[in-house]
C-alpha positions as CSV (number, residue, x, y, z in Angstrom):
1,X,42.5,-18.4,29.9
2,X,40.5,-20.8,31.8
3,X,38.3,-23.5,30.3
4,X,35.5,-22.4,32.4
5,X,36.3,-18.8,30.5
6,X,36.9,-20.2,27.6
7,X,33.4,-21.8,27.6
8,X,32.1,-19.0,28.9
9,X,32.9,-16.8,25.8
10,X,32.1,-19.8,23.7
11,X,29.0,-19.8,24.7
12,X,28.2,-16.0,24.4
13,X,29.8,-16.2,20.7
14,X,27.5,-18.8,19.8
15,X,24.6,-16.8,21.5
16,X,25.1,-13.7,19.3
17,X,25.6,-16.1,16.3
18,X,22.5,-17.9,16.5
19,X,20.6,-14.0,17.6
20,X,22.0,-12.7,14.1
21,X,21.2,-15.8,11.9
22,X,17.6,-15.2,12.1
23,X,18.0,-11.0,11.1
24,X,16.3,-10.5,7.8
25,X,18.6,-7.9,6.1
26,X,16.2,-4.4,5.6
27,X,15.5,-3.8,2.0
28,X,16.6,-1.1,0.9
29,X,14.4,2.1,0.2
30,X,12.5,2.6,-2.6
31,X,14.8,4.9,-5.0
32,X,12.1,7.7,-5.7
33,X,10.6,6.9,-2.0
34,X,9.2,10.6,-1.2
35,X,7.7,11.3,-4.7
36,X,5.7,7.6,-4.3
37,X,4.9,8.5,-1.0
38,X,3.4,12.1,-2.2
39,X,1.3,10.2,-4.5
40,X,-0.3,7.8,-2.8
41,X,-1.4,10.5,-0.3
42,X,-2.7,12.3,-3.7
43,X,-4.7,9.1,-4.4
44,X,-6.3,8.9,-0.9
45,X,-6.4,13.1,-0.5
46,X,-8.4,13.1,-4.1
47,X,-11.0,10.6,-3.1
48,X,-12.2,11.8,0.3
49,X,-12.0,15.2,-1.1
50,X,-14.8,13.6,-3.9
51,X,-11.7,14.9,-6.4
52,X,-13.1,12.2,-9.2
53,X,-11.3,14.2,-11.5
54,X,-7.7,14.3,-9.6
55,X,-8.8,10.6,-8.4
56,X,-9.0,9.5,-12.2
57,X,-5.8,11.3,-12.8
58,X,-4.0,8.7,-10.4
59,X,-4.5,5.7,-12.8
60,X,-2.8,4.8,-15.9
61,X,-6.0,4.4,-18.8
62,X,-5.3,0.9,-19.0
63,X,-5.9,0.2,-15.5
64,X,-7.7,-2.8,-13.7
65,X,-9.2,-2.3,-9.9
66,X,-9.7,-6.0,-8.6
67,X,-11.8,-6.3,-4.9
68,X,-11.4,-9.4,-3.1
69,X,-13.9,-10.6,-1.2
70,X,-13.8,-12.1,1.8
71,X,-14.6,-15.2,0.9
72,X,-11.9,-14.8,-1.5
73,X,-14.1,-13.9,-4.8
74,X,-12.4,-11.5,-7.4
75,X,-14.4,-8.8,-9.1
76,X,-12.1,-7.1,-11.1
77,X,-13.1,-3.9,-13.5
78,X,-11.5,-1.9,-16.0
79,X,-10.8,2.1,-15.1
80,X,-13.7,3.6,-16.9
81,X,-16.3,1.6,-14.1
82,X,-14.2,1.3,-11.2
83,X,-14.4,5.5,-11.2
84,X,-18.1,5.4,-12.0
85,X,-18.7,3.2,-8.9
86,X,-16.2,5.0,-6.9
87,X,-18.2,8.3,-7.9
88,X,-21.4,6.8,-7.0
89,X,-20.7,6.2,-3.6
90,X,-19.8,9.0,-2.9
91,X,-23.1,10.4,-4.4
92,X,-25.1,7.9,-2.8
93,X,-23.5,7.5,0.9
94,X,-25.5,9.6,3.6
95,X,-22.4,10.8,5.2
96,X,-19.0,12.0,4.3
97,X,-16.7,9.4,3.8
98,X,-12.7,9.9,4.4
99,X,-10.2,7.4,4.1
100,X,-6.8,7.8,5.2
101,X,-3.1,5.9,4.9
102,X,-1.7,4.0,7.9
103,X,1.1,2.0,6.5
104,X,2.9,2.0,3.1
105,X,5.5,-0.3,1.9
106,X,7.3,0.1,-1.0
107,X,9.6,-1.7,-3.2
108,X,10.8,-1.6,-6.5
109,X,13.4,0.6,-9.1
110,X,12.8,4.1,-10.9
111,X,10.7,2.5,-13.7
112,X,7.9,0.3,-11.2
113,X,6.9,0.5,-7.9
114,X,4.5,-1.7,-5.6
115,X,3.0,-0.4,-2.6
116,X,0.9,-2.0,0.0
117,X,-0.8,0.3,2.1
118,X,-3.2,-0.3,5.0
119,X,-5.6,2.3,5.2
120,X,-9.0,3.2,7.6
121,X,-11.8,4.6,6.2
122,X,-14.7,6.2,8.1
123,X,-18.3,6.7,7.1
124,X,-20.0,8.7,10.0
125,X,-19.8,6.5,13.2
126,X,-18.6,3.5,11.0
127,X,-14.8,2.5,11.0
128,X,-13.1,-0.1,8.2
129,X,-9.9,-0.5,7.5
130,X,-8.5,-2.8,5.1
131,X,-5.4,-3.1,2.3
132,X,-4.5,-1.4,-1.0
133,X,-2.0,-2.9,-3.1
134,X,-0.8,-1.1,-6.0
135,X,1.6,-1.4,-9.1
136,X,2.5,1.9,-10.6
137,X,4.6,3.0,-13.9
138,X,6.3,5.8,-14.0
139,X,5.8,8.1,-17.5
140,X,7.0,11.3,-18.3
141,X,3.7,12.7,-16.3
142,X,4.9,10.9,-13.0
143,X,3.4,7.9,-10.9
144,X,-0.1,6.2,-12.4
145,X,-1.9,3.1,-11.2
146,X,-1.5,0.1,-13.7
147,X,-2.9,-2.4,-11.2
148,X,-5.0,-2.0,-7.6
149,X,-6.0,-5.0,-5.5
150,X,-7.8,-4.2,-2.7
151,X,-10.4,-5.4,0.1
152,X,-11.9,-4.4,3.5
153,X,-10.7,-6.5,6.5
């Protein structure tokens, strides 16, 4: 082989090498993927639906809801006024409100999952969207909230 050839091939190797380095390996699917998936859509489904019952039913008792504002403020609440609020607004808001899924990521083993999920939620005319981030046990019932962070971009 020729050193021009031989450089030539070098060169290519070294390419791909340098290409491949910078590959994050792709985690590897949530375990119980589809049955996380299903009840996330629950949770969203339930609350544009005004479901506060089957919306309750999505969170473990002793769950906290924290909001971060934009400033970067926390107000946090435990499950009994988060749904209070969450029922309220619905009462209160002039229009229907609907807020779907866009994205969901989701890690973790048969026992805890996290999920972030970016989701858009419409009131009439008006369009947010923003980010969910949940912790979930699973029980003998199925899937339940533990833990929601949230805010509005």
């Amino acid at each position: 082989m020729s050193s021009v050839c031989r450089m030539l091939v070098l060169g290519a190797v070294l390419c791909v090498s340098l290409v491949s380095c910078d590959r994050q390996p792709m985690p590897a699917p949530h375990p119980d993927e589809p049955a996380v998936r299903a009840f996330l859509e629950r949770y969203f489904s339930t609350w544009s639906s005004q479901d506060m019952d089957g919306y309750g039913g999505c969170f473990a008792p002793e769950a906290r809801v924290t909001y971060v504002e934009k400033g970067g403020a926390l107000s946090s609440q435990g499950l009994t006024d988060f749904l209070h609020g969450q029922k309220m607004g619905h009462e209160l808001s002039k229009v229907p409100m609907k807020e779907v899924p866009l994205l969901m990521q989701i890690s973790g083993d048969m026992r805890v999952a996290q999920a972030a999920v970016s989701w858009k939620l419409t009131k009439g005319d008006v369009v947010e969207t923003g980010w969910d981030y949940f912790t979930l046990r699973k029980g003998p019932d199925g899937w339940r909230i533990v833990s929601l962070v949230f805010y509005q971009d």
